[in-house]
Backbone as a printed PyTorch tensor [residue, N CA C, xyz], in Angstrom:
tensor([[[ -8.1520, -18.4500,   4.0700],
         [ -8.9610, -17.3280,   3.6570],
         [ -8.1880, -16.0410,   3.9610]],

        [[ -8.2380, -15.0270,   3.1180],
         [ -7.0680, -13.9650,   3.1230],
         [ -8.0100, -13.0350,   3.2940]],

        [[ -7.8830, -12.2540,   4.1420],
         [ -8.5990, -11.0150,   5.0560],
         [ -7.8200,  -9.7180,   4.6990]],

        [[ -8.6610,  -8.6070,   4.7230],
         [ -8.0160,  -7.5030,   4.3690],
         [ -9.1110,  -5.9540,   5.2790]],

        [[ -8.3110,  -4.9120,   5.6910],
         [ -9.0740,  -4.9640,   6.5610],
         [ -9.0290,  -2.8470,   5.5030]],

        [[ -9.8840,  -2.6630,   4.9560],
         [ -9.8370,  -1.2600,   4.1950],
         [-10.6180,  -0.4680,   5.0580]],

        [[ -9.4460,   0.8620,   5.2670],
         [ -9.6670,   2.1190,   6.2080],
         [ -9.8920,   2.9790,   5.0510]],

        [[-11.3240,   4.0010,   5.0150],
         [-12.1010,   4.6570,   4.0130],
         [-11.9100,   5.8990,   4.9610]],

        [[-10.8130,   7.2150,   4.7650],
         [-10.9180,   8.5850,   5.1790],
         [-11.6200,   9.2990,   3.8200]],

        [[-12.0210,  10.8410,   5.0110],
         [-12.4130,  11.7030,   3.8000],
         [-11.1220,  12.6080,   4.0350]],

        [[-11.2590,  13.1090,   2.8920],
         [-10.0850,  13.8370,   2.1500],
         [-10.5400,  15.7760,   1.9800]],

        [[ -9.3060,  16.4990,   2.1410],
         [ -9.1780,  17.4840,   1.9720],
         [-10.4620,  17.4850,   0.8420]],

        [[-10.4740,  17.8910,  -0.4760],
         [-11.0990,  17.5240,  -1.6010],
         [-12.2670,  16.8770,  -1.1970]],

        [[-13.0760,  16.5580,  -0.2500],
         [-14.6840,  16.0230,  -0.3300],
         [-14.3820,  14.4130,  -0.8610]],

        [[-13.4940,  14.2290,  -1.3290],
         [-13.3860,  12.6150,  -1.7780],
         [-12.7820,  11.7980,  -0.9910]],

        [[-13.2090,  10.3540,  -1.1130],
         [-12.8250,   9.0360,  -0.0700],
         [-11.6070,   8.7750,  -0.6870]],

        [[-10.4610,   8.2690,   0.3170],
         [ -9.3180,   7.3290,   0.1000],
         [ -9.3080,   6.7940,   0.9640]],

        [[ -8.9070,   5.4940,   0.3400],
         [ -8.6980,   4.0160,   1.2450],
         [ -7.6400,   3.5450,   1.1720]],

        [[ -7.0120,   2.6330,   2.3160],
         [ -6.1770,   2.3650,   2.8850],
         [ -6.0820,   0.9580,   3.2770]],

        [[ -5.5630,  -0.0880,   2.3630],
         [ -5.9810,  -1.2580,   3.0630],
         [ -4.7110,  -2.2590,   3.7010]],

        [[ -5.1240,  -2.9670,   4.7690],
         [ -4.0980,  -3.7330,   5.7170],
         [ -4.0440,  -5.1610,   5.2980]],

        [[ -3.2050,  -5.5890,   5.0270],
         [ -3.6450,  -7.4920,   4.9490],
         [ -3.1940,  -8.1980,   6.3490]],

        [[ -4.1440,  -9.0260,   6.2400],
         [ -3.8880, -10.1110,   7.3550],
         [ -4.2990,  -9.2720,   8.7760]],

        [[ -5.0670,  -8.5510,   8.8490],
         [ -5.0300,  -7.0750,   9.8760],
         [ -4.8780,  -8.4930,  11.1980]],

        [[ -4.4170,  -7.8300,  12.8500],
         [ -4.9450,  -8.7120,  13.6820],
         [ -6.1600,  -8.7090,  14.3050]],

        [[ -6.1870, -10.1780,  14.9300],
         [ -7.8110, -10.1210,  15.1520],
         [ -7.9300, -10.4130,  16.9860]],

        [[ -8.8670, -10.2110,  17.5070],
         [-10.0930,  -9.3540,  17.1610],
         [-10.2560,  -8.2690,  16.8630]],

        [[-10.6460,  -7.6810,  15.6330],
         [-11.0800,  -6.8390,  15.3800],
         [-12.2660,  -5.7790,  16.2660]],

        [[-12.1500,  -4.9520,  16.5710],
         [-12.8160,  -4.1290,  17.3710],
         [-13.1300,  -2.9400,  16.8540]],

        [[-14.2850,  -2.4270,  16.5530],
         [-14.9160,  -0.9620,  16.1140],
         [-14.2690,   0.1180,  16.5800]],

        [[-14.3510,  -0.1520,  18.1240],
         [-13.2990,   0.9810,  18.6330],
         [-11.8630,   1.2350,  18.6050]],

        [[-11.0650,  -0.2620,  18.3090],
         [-10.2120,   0.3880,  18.1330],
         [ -9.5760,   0.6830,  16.5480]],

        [[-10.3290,  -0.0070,  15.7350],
         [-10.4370,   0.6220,  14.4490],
         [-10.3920,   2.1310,  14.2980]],

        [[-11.5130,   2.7520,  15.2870],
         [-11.6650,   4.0970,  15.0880],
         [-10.7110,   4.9730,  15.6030]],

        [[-10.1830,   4.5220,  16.5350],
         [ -8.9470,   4.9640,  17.3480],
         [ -7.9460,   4.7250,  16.6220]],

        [[ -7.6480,   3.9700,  15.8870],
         [ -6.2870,   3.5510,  14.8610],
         [ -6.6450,   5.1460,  13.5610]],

        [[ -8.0780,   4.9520,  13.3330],
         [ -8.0520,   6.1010,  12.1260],
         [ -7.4960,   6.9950,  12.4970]],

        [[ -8.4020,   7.5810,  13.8640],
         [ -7.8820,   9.1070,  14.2500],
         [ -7.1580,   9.5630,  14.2850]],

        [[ -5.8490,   7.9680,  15.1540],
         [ -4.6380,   8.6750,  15.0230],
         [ -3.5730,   8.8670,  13.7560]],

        [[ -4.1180,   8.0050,  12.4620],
         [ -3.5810,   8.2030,  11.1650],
         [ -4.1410,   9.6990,  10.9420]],

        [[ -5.0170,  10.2250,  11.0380],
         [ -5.4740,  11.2470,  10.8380],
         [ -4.7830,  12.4850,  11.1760]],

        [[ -4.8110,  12.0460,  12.4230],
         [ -3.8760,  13.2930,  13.2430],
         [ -2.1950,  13.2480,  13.1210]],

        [[ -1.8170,  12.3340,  12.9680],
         [ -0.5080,  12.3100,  12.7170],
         [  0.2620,  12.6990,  11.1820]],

        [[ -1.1090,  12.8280,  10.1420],
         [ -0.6490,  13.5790,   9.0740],
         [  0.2010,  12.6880,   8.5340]],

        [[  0.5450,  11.4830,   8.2630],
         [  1.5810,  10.7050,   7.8610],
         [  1.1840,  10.0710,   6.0430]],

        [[  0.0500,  10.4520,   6.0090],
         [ -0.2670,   9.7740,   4.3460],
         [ -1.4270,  11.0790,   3.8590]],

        [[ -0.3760,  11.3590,   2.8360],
         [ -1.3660,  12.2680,   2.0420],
         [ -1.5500,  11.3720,   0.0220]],

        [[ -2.6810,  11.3250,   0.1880],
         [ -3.6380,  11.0670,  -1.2840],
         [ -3.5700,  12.1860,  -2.3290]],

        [[ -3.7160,  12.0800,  -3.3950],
         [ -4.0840,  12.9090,  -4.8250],
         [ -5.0740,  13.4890,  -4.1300]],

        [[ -6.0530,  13.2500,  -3.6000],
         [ -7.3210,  14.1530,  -2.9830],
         [ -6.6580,  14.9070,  -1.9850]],

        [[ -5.8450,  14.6940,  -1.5460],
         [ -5.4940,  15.3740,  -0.3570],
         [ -5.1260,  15.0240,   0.9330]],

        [[ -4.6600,  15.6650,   2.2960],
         [ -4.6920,  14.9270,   3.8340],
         [ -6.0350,  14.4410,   4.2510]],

        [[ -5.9230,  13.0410,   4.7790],
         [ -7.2610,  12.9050,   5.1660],
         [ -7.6800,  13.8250,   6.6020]],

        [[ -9.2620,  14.1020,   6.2330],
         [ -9.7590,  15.0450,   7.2310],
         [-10.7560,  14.4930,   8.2200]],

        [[-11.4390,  13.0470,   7.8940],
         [-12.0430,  12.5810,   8.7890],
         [-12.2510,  10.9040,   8.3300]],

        [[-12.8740,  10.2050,   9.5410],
         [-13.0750,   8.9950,   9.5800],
         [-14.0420,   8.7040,   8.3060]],

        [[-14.3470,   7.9940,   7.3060],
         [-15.7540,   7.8830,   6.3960],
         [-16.2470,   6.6750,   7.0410]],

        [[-15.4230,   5.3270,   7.0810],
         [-15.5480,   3.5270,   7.4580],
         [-14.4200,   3.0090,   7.3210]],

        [[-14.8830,   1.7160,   7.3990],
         [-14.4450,   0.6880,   7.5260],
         [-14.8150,  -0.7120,   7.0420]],

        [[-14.2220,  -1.4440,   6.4670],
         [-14.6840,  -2.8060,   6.2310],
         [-13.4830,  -4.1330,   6.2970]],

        [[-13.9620,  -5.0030,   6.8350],
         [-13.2610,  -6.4200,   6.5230],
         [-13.7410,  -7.4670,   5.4800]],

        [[-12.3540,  -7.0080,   4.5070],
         [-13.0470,  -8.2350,   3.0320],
         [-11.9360,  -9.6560,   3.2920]],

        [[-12.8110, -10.4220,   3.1010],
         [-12.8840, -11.9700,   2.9950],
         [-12.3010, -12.3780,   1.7450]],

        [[-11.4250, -12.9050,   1.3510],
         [-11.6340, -13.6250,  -0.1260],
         [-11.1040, -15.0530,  -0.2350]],

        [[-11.5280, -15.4560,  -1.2020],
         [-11.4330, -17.1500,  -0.7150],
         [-11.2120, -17.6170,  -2.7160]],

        [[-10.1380, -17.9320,  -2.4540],
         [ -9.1030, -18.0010,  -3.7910],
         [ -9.3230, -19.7560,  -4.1010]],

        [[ -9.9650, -20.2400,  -5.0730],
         [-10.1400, -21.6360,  -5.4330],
         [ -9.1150, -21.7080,  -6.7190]],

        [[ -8.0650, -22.7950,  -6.8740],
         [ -7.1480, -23.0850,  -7.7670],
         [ -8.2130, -24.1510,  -8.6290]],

        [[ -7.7590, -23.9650,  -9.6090],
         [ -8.8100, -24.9210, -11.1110],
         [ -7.7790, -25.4740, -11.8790]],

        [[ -7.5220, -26.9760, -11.3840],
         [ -6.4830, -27.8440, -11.8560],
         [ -7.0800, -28.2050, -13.8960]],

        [[ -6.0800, -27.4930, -14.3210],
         [ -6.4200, -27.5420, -16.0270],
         [ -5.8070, -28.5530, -16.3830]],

        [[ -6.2060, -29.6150, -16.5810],
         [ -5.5500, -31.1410, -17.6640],
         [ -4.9090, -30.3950, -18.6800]]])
């Protein structure tokens, strides 16, 4: 199962950009999720079409689960 772990900042511009990790490591922790944003935040290292991100929006961990369909 292939995990992906998308960091949602707000942007200069009022609009969301996301940021996503594969395979992120686990355990996953809220806090230090939030602590990982801040410091993308503050370190100014990725700027978007919207702009530098200006604050935390979320977070999510997507799941996906890939089934192969053997075609005769």
């Amino acid at each position: 199962m292939a995990k992906t772990l998308e960091l949602s900042f707000k942007t200069e511009t009022g609009k969301v950009s996301r940021l996503a990790i594969e395979n992120p490591a686990e355990p996953i922790s809220e806090a230090t999720v939030k602590l990982a944003m801040e410091q993308i935040i503050a370190s100014n290292v990725f700027y978007s079409v919207n702009g530098n991100y200006t604050g935390v929006e979320g977070a999510r961990v997507i799941e996906r689960n890939v089934t192969d369909v053997e075609i005769v």
